[in-house]
C-alpha positions in Angstrom: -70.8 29.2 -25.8 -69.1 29.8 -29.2 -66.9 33.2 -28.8 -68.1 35.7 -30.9 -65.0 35.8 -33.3 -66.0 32.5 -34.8 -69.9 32.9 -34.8 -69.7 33.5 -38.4 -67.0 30.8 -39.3 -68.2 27.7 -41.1 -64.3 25.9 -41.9 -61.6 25.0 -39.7 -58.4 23.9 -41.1 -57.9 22.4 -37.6 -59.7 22.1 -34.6 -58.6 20.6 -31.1 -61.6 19.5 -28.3 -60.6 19.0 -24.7 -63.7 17.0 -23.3 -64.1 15.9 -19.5 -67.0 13.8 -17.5 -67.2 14.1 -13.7 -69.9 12.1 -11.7 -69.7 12.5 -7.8 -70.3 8.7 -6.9 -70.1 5.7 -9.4 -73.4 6.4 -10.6 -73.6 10.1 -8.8 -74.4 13.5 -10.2 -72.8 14.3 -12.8 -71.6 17.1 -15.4 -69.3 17.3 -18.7 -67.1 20.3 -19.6 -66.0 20.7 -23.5 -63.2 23.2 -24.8 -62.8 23.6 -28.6 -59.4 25.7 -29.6 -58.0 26.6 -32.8 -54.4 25.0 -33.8 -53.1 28.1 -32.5 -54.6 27.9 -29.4 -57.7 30.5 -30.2 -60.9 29.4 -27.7 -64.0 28.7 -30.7 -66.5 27.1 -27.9 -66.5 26.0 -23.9 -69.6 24.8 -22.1 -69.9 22.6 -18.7 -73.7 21.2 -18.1 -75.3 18.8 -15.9 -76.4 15.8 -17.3 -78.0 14.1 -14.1 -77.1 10.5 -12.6 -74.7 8.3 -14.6 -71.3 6.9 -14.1 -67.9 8.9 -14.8 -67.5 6.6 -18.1 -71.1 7.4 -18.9 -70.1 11.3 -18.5 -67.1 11.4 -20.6 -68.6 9.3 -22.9 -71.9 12.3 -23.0 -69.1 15.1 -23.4 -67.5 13.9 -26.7 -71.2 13.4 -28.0 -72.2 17.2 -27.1 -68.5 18.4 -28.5 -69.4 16.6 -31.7 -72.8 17.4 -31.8 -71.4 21.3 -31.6 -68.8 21.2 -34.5 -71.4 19.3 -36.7 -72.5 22.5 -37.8 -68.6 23.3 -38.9 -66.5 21.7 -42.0 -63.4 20.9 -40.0 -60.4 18.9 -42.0 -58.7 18.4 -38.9 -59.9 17.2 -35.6 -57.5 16.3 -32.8 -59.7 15.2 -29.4 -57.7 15.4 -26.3 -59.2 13.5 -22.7 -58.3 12.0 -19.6 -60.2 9.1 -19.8 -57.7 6.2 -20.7 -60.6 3.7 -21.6 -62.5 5.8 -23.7 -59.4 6.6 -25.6 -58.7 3.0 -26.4 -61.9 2.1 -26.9 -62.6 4.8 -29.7 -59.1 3.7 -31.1 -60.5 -0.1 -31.5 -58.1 -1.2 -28.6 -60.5 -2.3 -26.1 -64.0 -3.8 -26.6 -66.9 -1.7 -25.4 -68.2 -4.3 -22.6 -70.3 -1.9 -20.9 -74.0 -2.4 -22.1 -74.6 1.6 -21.0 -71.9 2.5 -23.5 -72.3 0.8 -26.1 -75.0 3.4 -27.9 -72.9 6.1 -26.8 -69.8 4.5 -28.5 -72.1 3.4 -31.7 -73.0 7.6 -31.5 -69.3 8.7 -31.4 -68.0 6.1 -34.3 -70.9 7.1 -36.4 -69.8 11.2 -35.8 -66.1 10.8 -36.3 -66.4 8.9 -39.6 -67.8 12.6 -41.2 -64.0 13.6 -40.7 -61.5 12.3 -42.9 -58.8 13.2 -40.1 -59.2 12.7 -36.4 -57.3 11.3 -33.7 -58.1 10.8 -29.8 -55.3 11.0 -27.0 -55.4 10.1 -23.4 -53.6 13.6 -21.6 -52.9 13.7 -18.0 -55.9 15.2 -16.0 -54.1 18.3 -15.5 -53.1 19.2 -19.0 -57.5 19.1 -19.2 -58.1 21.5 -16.4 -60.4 23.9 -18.4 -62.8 21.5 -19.5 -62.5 19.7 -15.7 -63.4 23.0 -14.5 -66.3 23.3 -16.5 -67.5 20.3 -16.1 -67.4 20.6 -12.2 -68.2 24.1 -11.9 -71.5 22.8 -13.9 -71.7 20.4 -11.1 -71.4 22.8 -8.2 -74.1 24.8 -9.6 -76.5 22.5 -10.4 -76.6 21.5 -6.8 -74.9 17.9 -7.7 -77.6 16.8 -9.8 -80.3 18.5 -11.6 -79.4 18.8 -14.9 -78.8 22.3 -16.0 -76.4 24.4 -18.8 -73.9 26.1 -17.4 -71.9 27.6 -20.8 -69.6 30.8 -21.3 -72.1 32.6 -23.1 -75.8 33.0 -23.0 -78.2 30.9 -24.6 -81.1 31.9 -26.5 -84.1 32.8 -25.1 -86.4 29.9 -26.0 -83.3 27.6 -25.2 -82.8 25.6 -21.5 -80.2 23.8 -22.4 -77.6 23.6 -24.7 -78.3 20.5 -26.8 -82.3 20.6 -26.3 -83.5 17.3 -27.2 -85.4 19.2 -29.8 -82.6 20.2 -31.7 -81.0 16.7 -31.9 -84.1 14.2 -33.0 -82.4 11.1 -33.7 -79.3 11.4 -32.2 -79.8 10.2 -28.4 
């Protein structure tokens, strides 16, 4: 998942996420795919898994948790997050109310993990300038059969690992 080049790193001047949620049916099976670059364009960290049933909202909402949940371990000054879900986008920017009773955790989640950055910003890009982490996200899809929730990541995992953000490792942030 993170490319061995940065395994050591610990600060990134600048850091740019390109997250995606895909559910086949509105609820259906569904996956996120993340990409994390550098400013100049280096790949850091790209993962697709299966998250189960939920909605497409649900799903994008689940892939900017994981991306966070990933660069928590990072001191990043800069943080630009790139997707092609519009409503997300204006509801992380205070535009639109969260109205959604499903979302509202996972909103409350991704306020309370931006506000560790003292720079970030969040922009709605056309679905095919987000075609890596679409990929992923439906590659992760195709391979889990459509539902069962599985890690599909570009890089192994550890041994005692299933899945990429193991409940375990995350107490307290659901």
């Amino acid at each position: 998942m993170v490319e061995p080049a940065f395994q050591a790193a610990r600060r990134f001047e600048e850091l740019h996420v390109y997250v995606d949620g895909a559910a086949r049916g509105n609820p259906g099976p569904a996956a996120i795919g993340v990409v994390v670059l550098t400013r100049q364009g280096r790949k850091v960290a790209a993962f697709g898994e299966s998250i189960g049933e939920a909605t497409n909202n649900y799903a994008e909402y689940t892939a900017l948790i994981h991306a966070l949940r990933l660069l928590s371990v990072y001191e990043v000054d800069r943080l630009r997050i790139y997707t092609d879900s519009e409503l997300m986008v204006q509801q992380v920017k205070g535009s639109y109310r969260v109205k959604e009773k499903s979302l509202r955790s996972l909103y409350a989640q991704v306020m309370s993990m931006l506000a560790r950055y003292r720079d970030w910003s969040i922009q709605h890009i056309p679905r095919d300038e987000n075609r890596e982490a679409d990929r992923l996200a439906n590659q992760a899809l195709d391979e889990s059969g459509g539902g069962a929730a599985s890690c599909r990541s570009e890089g192994p995992l550890p041994e005692e690992q299933t899945s990429l953000f193991d409940t375990g490792s995350f107490r307290g942030v659901e």
